[in-house]
C-alpha positions as CSV (number, residue, x, y, z in Angstrom):
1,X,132.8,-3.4,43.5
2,X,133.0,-7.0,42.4
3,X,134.0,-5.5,38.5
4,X,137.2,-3.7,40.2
5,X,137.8,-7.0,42.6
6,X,137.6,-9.0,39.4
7,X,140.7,-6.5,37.7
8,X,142.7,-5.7,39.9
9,X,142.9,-8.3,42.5
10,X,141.6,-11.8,41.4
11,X,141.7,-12.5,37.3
12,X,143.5,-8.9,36.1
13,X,146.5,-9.8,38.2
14,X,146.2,-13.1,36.8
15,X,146.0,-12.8,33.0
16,X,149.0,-10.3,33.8
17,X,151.9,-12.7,34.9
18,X,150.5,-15.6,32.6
19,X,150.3,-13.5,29.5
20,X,152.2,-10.0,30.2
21,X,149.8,-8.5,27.9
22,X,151.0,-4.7,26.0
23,X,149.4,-1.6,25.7
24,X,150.0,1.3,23.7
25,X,148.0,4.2,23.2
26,X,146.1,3.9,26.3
27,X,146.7,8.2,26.7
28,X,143.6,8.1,23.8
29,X,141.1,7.0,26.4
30,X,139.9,9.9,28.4
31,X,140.0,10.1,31.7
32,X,136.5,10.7,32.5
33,X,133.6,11.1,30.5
34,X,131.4,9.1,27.8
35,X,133.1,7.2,25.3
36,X,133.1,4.3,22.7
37,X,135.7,1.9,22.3
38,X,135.5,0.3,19.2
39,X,137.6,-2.7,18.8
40,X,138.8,-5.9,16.4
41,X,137.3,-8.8,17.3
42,X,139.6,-11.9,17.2
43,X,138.6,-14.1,20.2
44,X,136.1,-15.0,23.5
45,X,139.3,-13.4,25.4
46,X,138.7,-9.7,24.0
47,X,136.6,-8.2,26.7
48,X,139.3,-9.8,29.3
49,X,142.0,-8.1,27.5
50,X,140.8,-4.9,26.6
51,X,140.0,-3.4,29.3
52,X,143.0,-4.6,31.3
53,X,145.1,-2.3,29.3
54,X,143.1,0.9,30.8
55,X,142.0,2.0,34.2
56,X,138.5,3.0,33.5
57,X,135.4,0.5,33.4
58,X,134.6,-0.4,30.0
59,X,131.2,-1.9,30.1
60,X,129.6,-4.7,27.5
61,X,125.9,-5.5,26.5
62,X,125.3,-9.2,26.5
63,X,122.5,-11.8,26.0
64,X,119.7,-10.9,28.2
65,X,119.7,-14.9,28.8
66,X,122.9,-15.1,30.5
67,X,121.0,-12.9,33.6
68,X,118.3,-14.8,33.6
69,X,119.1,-18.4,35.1
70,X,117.7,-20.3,37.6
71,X,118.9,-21.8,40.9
72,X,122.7,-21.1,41.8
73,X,124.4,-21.7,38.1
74,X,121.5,-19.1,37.1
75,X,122.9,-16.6,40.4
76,X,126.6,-17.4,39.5
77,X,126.4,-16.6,35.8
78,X,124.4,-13.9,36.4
79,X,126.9,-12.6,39.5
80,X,130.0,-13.1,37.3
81,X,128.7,-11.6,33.9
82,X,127.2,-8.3,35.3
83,X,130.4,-8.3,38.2
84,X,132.6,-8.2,34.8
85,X,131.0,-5.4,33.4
86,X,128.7,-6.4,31.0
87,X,125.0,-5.5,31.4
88,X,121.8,-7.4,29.8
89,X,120.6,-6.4,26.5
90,X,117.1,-4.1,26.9
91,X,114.9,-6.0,25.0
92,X,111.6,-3.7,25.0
93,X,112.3,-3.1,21.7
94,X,111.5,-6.6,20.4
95,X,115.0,-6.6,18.3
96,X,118.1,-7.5,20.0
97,X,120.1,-4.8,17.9
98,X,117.6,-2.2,18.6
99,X,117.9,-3.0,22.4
100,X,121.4,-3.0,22.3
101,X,121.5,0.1,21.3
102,X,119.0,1.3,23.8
103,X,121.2,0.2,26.3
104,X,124.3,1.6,25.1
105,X,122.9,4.6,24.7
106,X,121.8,5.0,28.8
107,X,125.1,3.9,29.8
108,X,126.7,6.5,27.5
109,X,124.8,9.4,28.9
110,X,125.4,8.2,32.5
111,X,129.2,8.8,31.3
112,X,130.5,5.4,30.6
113,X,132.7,3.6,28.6
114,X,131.1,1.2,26.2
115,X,133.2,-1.3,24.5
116,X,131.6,-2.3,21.1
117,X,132.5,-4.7,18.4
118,X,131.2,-3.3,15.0
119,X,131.4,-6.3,13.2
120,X,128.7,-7.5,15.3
121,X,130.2,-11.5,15.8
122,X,134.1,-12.3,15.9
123,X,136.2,-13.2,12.8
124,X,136.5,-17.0,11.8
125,X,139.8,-16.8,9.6
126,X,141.6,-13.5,11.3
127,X,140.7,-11.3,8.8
128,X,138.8,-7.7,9.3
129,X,135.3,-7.6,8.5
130,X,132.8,-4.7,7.5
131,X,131.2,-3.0,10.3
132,X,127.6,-2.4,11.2
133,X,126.4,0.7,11.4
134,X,125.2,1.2,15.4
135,X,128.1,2.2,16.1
136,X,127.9,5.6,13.9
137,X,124.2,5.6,15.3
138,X,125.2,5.6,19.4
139,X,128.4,7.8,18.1
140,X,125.8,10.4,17.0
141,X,122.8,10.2,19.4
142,X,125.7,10.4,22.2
143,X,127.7,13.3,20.7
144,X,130.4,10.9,22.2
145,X,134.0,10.2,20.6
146,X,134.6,6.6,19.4
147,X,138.0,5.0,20.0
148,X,139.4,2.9,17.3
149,X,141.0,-0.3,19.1
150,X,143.0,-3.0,17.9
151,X,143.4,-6.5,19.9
152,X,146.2,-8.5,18.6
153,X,147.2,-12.1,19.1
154,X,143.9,-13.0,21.4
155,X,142.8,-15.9,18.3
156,X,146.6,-17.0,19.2
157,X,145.7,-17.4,23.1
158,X,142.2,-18.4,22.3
159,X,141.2,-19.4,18.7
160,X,137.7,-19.8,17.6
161,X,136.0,-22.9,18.8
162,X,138.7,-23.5,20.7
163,X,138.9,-22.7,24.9
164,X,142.9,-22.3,24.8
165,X,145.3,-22.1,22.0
166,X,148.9,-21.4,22.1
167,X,150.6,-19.0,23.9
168,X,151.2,-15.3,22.8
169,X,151.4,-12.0,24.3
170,X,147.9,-10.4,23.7
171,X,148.2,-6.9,22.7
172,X,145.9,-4.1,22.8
173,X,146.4,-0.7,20.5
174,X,144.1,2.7,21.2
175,X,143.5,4.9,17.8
176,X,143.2,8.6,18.4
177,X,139.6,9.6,19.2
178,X,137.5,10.0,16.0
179,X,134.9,13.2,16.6
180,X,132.0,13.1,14.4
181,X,130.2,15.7,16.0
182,X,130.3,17.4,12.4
183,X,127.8,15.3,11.5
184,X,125.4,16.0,14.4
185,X,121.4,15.3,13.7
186,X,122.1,13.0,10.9
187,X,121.6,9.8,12.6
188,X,118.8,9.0,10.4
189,X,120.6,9.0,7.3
190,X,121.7,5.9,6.2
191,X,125.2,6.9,4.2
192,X,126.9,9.1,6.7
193,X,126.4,6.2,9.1
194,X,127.9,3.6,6.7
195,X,130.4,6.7,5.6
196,X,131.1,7.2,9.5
197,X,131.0,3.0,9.9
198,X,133.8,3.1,7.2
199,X,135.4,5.4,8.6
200,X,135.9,4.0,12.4
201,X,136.6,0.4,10.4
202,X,139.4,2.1,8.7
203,X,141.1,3.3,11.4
204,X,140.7,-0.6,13.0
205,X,142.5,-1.9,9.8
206,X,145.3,0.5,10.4
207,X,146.1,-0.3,13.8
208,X,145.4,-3.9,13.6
209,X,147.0,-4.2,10.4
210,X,144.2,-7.1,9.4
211,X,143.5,-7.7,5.7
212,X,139.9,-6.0,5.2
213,X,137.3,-7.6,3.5
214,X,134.0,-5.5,2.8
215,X,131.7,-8.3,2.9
216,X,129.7,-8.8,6.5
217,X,131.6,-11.5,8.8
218,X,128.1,-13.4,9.1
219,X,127.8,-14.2,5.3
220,X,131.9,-14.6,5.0
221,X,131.0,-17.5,7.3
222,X,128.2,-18.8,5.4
223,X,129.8,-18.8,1.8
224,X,132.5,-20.6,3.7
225,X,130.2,-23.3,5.6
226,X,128.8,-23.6,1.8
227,X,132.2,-23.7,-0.2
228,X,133.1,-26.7,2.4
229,X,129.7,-28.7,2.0
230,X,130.1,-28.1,-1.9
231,X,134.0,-28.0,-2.8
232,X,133.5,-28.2,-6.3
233,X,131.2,-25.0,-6.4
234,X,133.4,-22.0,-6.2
235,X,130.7,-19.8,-6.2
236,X,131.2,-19.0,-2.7
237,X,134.7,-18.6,-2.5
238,X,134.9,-16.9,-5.9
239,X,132.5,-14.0,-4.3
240,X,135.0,-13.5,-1.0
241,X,137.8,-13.5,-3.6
242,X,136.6,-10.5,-5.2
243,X,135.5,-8.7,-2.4
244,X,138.9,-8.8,-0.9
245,X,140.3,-7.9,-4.1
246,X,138.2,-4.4,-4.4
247,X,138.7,-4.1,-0.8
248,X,143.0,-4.2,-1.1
């Protein structure tokens, strides 16, 4: 109840007259049934954006931390992160990407709509980064369909490290839904699911039209915290250069 409140009467409404945020695509999303939207990842402001542009609940894992406060900022933050559709991380496993995945998975076969970002962490400098590959794995175990999605201008309205930026009209594009059921029982093999990864991160590029770099975003932002510690070793900036270069 407090999700829908949150949409459609207190923040959607909102985020709608500041920003008139676009759509397009949004028939791609099926109207009932399990489904993964995979999306871009540009800015803090993604999982406000994305799922304003369709009517369904599109549901998030998050730190298991953030639902486990204390006192009334502990109630609060738990209230508003699990009211905005985004559930705690299962962490039985011992490995917060295998519990992610747990959970993902039981909220896919209850017939939800999972909102993932593949890259795993959002993009520092705008650009598209490779993908992991649970989302090929939930795509599989699920037999679901995975949405490619594209966010556009969100680093515009809110850039890394920063809580506002300038203003820009968020956009949101839905890809047509990729079926990989021909790959069903092959979850275990580890080059369909970069093959399927690749794939789904294609499809991203396309709609997002971000330069790809197939290098993952957490070591892009490691050579860069190294190249700017060390700007006379272009080791680091040498190896994104060619990445980028096979990648275009």
């Amino acid at each position: 109840m407090f999700y829908w409140m949150l949409k459609f009467i207190f923040i959607g409404p909102l985020l709608r007259m500041i920003f008139r945020p676009w759509a397009e695509g949004t028939e791609h999303v099926p109207e009932e049934g399990a489904a993964i939207l995979a999306s871009n990842h540009l800015s803090y402001s993604d999982w406000l954006f994305m799922p304003l542009a369709i009517p369904r609940r599109v549901t998030f894992v998050a730190k298991a931390e953030y639902f486990e406060g204390h006192g009334l900022k502990g109630w609060m933050q738990k209230t508003f992160f699990s009211g905005s559709g985004q559930v705690p991380i299962d962490r039985t496993s011992g490995r917060a990407a295998e519990g992610a995945i747990r959970t993902q998975l039981r909220l896919l076969r209850e017939g939800d709509v999972c909102g993932i970002y593949p890259e795993g962490t959002r993009s520092h400098d705008g650009r598209l980064y490779r993908g992991r590959t649970g989302v090929a794995r939930l795509a599989l175990e699920a037999k679901v369909p995975v949405i490619p999605v594209a966010v556009i201008n969100t680093a515009i309205v809110a850039p890394p490290g920063r809580i506002f930026g300038r203003y820009a009209r968020p956009g949101v594009r839905f890809g047509k839904a990729l079926d990989f059921s021909r790959y069903e029982g092959m979850e275990d093999d580890r080059y369909i699911l970069r093959a399927i990864t690749d794939e789904i991160m294609y499809e991203i590029m396309r709609l997002s039209g971000q330069e790809y770099v197939d290098l993952y975003a957490t070591r892009a932002k490691q050579l860069d915290k190294e190249r700017a510690k060390s700007p006379a070793d272009g080791d680091g900036g040498e190896e994104t250069t060619d990445v980028v270069a096979k990648a275009s």
